[in-house]
N, C-alpha and C positions, 0 to 999 in steps of 0.2 A: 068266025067273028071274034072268040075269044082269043085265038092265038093273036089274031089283029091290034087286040089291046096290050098284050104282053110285048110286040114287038115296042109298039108307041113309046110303053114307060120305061121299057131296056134302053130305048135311045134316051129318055128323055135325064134318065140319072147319068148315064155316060156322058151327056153333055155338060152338065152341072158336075162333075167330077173335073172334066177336063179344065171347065174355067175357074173351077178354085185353085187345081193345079198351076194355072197357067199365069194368074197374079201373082207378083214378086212381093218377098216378106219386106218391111219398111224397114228403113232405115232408122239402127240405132246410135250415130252416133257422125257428128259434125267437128270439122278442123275448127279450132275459132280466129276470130277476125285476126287482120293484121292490120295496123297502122304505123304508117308514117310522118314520125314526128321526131323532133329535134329532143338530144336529151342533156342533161347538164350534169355536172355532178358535183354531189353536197362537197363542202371543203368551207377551213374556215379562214374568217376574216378580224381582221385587229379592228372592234368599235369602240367609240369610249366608252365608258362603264358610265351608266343613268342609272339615277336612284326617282323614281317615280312618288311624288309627294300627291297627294287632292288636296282641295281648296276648292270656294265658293266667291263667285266675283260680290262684290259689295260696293254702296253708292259712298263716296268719301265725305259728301256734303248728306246728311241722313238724320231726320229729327221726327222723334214721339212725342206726339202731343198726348198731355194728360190735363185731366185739372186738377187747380190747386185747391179748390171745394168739391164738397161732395153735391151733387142733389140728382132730380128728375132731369136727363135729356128732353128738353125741347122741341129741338134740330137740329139736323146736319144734313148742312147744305151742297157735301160733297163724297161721291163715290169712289171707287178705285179704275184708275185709269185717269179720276179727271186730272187737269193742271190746275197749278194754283199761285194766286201771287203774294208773295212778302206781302203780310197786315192784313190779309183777305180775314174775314172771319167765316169760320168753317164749322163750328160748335154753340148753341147754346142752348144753357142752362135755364132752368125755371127759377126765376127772379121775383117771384110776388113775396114770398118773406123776410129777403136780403131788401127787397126793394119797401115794405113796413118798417123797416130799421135804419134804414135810411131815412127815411122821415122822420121817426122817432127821433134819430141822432141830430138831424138838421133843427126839430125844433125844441132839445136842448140847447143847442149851439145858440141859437139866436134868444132863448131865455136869459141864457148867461151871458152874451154878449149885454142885452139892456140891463140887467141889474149891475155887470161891471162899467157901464158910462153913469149909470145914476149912481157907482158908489165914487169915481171919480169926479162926479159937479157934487158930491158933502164934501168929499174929503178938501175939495176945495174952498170949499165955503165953514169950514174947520169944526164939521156938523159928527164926522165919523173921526173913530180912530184908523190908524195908519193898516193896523194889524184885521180888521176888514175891509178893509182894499184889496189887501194883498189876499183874504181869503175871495174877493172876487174873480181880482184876474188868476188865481191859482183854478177855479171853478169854469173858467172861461176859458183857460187853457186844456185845459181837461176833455172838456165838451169839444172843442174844434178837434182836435187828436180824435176824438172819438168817431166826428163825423167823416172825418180822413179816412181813418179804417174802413168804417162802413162804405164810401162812396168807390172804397181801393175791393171790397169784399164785390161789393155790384159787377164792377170791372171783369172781377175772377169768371162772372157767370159767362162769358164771351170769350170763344177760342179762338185766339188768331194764327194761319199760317206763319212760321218765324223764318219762309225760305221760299224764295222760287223752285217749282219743281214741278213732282207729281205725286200722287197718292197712292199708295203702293201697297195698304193693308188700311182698312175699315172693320174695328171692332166692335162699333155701337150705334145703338137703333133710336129711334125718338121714342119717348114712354120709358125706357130703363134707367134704372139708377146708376150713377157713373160715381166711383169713392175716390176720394184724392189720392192724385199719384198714379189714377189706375189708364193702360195706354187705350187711348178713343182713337186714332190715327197715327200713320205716317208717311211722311211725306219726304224724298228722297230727290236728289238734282241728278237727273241723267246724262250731264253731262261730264260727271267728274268721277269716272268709277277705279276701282281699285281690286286687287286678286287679293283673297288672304288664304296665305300660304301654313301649315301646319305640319313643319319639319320636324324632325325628330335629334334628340338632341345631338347625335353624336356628327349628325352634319351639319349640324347651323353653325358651326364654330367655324368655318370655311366663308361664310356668307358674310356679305358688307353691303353700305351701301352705294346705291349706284351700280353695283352688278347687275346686269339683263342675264332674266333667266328666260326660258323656252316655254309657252306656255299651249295646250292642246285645249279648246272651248269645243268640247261638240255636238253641243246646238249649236253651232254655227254653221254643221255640214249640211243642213236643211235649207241656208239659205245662202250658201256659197260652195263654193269647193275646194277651198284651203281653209281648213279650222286650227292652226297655229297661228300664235302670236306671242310677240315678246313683249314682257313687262320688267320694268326697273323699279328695284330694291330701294321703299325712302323711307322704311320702318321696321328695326329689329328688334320686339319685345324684349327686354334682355333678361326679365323671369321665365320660368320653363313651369310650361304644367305638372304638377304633379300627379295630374290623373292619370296623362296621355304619355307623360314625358317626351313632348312636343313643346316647339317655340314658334312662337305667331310670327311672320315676316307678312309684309304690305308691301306689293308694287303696283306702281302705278299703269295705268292700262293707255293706251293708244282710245281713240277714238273709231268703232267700230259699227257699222250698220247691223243691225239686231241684237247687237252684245247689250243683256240687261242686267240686273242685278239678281243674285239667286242663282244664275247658272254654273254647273259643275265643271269642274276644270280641271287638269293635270297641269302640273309644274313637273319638269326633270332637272336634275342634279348633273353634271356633267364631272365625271371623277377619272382617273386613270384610263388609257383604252386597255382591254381584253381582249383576247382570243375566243372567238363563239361560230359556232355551224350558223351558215346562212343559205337562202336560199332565193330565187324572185319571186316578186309576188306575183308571177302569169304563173308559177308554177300551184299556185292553192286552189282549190276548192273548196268548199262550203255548201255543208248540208245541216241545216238546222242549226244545231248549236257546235256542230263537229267543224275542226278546219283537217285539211291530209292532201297530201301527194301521190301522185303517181309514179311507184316505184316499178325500175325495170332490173329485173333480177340476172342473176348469171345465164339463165335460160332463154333472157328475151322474154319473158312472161312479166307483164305488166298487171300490176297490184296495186290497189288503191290502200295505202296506210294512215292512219288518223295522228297528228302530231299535235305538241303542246306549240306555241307562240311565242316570240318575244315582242322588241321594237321592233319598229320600220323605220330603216334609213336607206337612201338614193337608190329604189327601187328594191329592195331587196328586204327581206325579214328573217330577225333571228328566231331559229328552230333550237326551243328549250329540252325537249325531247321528240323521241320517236323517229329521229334520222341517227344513221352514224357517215363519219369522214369518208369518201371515196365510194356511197352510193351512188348509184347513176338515179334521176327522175326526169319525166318531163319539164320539158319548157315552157309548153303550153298545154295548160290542163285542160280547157275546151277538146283538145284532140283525147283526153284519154278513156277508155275505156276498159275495166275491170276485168280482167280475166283474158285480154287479147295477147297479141304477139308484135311485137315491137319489132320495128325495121327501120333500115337504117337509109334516112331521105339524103336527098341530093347534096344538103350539106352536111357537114362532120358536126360528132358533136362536139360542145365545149364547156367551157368553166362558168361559174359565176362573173369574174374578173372577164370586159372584154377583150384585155389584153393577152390571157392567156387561153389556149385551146389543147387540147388534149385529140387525137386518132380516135374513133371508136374502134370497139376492138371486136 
């Protein structure tokens, strides 16, 4: 019986021997992918030279209401967003004290109106001297001047819109104190907007008016798909900041579905063309805040490199760095993949330019 078990567990490790033997060790190590994709190669292009300026679109027709007294807000009858029309009144003042002095003023006025007709029927009846007459109506002139003020002071309590438009910033509440001069609203015409441009000095002396310059809006690409537009020059400050050493230029703007006032904007300069690396834009990627290409090196070994940006022009973008002249990358970045093997598809590859094409090699 014992040898009986000795036999059992001799087979049973021999069999457990033979199947570890018998599994193959894993695999350490994998070819990597290949793709087939077109490739291009960096080379440069004669563009014109752009000086990229910002500016802020602005309404040309644009007015702050303030008052010309001080007191207690009343009311205001209107918020941001509303419209409003030429004479509306939009603002008023607490008037019960301006409105006491007014009456005050009214019933001097009519005092010295009757004592000036009773000192004209003596003077006619040869009852007064000449020299209180004349202090009458000097006394009665006085007093209506006064109530003038007073009835022009009442006026001041009632803000009137001085424009068709809309209401574009609300700084005051009913119950606070508003001090003359100080801004309660504004109210801006949408329909007449303007770029203001802030160049720097050593190029505005190029600029005239009536030159259309190229302008980039982009909020616009939210509610369209071309966010360029061009604006013409109808105003060149001709003092220069001295803070910025910048000069204000104003062009006038086209009329545009969602273009409002406030949005930011690029203006470009158009100066000599230059020679700059370029590349398409099917060839970029974007990851996060990075942009980069897919370079394919002397070995076919495809690398993904992070590059700096320029402009964009008719498909193509200038690469400020991180390319040199006569790399090869892809064409279409969709195809590329980090670390593969590049091969060469049915068609050759080529240049930027569709005119010219280059053998891969």
């Amino acid at each position: 019986m014992r040898r009986t078990w000795l036999i059992v567990l001799v087979a049973c490790f021999a069999g457990i021997g033979c199947e570890e033997h018998a599994s193959p060790p894993p695999s350490s190590s994998s070819s990597p992918p290949v793709i087939h994709a077109e490739r291009v190669t960096v080379e440069r292009l004669s563009l014109p030279a752009s000086i990229e300026v910002t500016g802020v679109v602005m309404a040309k027709t644009r007015a702050t209401l303030a008052p010309k007294i001080g007191g207690l807000v009343r009311s205001v009858t209107v918020r941001e967003g509303d419209r409003v029309r030429k004479g509306k009144p939009v603002v008023r003042l607490d008037d019960a004290e301006i409105g006491a002095h007014v009456a005050r003023a009214k019933a001097v006025l009519d005092n010295a109106r009757i004592q000036y007709e009773r000192m004209q029927g003596l003077y006619r009846e040869d009852s007064v001297a000449k020299q209180e007459l004349d202090n009458a109506e000097r006394a009665f002139r006085v007093a209506k001047a006064q109530y003038r003020a007073a009835v022009l002071r009442l006026q001041d309590t009632v803000i009137h819109s001085p424009l068709d438009g809309y209401v574009t910033e609300r700084s005051i509440e009913p119950g606070e104190f508003a001090g003359p001069g100080q801004p309660l609203l504004t109210v801006e015409d949408p329909n007449s907007l303007q770029f203001h441009l802030h160049v720097p000095e050593q190029h505005a002396t190029s600029l005239e008016r009536g030159r259309k310059l190229s302008l980039i809006i982009d909020a616009l690409a939210f509610s369209q798909q071309d966010t360029s537009i061009t604006g013409t020059i109808v105003e060149l400050v001709p003092a220069s900041d001295p803070a910025t050493h910048t000069v204000l230029v104003k062009l006038d703007l086209p009329r545009i579905p969602g273009l409002r006032s406030g949005m930011f904007g690029r203006g470009f300069l158009v100066g000599e063309p230059r020679s700059t690396l370029a590349v398409p834009l099917t060839s970029l990627v974007y990851r996060h805040d990075l942009t980069g290409v897919y370079v394919v090196g002397p070995d076919s070994g495809v690398r993904l490199r992070w590059v700096k940006t320029g402009r964009q022009m008719n498909g193509t973008i200038e690469i400020l760095s991180g390319l040199n002249e006569g790399e090869y990358i892809l064409r279409d970045a969709s195809k590329g993949i980090d670390g593969a093997k590049w091969a060469q598809p049915e068609s050759t590859s080529s240049r930027i330019s569709p005119d010219r094409t280059t053998d891969a090699s």
